[in-house]
N, C-alpha and C positions, 0 to 999 in steps of 0.2 A: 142737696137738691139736684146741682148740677149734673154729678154724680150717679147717683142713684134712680132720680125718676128722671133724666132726662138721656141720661146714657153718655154724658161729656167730661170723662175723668180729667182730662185737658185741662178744660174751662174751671172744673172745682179749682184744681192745682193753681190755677193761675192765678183766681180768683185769693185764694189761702196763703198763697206768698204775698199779693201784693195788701194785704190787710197786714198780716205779719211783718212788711217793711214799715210801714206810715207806724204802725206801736210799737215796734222796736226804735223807732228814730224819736217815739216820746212822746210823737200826736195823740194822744187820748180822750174819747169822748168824756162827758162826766158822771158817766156810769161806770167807767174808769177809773176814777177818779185827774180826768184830764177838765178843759175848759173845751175844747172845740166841736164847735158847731156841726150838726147834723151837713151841712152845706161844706164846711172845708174837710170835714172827713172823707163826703163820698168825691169831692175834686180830689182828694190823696190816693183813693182807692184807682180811680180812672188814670192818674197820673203814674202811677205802679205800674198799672196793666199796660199801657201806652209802651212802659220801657222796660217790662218783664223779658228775661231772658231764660229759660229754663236751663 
């Protein structure tokens, strides 16, 4: 979406690494097959982005 309708290739990227750190480090929701809460997910996603580095 970032991407595409909004025009912020940036923002996807940044957005796509920090999802891909938090579940590659194991956090998984449990649709995942993880336990974590809709709440310590999107604090993971924010806490990525906080310290993304490209």
């Amino acid at each position: 979406m970032f991407e595409h309708s909004f025009g912020r290739p940036a923002a996807a990227d940044a957005i796509e690494r920090a999802v891909d750190n938090f579940l590659n480090a194991g956090l998984l929701p449990p649709d995942l097959g993880g336990s974590a809460d809709t709440a310590t997910v999107t604090q993971a996603v924010l806490r990525n982005l906080r310290t993304d580095k490209p």
